[in-house]
C-alpha positions as CSV (number, residue, x, y, z in Angstrom):
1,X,0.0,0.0,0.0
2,X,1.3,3.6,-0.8
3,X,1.1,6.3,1.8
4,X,0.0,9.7,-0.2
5,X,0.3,13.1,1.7
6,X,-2.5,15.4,2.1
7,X,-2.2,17.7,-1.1
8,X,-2.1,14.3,-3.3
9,X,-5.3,12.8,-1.8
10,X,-8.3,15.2,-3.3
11,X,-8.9,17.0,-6.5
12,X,-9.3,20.4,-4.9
13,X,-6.3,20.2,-2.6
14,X,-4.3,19.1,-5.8
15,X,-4.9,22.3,-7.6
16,X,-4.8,24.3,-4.8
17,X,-1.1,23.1,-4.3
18,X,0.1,23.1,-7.7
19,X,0.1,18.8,-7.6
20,X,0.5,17.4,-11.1
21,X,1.1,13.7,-12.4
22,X,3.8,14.0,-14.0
23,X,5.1,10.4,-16.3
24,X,8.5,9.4,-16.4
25,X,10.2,9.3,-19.5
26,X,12.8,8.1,-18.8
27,X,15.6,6.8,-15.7
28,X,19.4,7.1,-15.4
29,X,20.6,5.6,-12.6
30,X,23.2,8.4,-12.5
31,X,20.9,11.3,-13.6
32,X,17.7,10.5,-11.6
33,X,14.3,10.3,-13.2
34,X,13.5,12.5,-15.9
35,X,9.3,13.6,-16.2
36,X,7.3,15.4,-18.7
37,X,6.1,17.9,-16.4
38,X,4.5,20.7,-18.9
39,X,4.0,20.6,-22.4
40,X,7.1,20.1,-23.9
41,X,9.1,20.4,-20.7
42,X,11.1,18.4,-19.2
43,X,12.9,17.8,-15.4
44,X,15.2,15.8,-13.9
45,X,14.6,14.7,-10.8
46,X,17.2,13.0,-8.2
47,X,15.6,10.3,-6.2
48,X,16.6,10.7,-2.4
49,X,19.1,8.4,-1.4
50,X,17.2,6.6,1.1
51,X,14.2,5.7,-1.2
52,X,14.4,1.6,-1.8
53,X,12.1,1.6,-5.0
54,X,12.7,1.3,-9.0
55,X,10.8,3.7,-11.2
56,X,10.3,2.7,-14.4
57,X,9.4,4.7,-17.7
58,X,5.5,5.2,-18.1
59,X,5.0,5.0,-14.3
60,X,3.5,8.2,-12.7
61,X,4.8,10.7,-10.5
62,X,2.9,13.4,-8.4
63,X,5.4,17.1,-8.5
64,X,4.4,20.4,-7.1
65,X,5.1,22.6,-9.8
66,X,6.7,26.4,-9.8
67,X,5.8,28.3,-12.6
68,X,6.8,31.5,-13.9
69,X,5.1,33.0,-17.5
70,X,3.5,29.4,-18.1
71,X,7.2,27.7,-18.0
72,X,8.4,25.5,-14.8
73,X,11.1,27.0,-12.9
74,X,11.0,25.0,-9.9
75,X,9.5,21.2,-9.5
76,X,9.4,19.2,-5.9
77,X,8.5,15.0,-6.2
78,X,6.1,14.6,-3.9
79,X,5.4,11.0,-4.1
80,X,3.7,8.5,-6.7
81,X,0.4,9.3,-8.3
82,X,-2.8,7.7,-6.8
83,X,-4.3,5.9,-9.7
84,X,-7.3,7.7,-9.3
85,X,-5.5,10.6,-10.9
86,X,-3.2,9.3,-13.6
87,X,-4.6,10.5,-16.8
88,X,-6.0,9.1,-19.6
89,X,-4.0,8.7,-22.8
């Protein structure tokens, strides 16, 4: 079972917080995990060294984003997506 924190757990708080699923795209064991987090953007994020779990490409991520003009400027992992709100392709 996956523990989610409170801004992942309801549509309203996810908006309010800036949460977005974000899918990875791909994973570097050096690099991190990289996620499409806008259109046409991407980020690299570095797993935390204490984290025991192996993200693949097409699984889901939930990231507060930081925006500036429409573009990200900053990006926090937050956890992994509920199902409920992984998006439809």
């Amino acid at each position: 079972m996956m523990n989610y924190d409170d801004i992942q757990i309801t549509g309203a708080s996810r908006r309010l917080n800036n949460v977005v699923a974000c899918k990875i795209i791909a994973v570097d064991p050096a690099f991190g995990i990289k996620v499409e987090a806008a259109k046409n953007q991407t980020i690299t994020l570095m797993p935390k060294n204490f984290e025991i779990f192996e993200y693949k490409p097409g699984m889901w991520v939930d990231c507060q984003l930081h925006k500036n003009n429409g573009e990200v400027t900053g990006c926090r992992r937050i956890g992994m997506t509920s199902p409920k709100f992984i998006p439809e392709e």
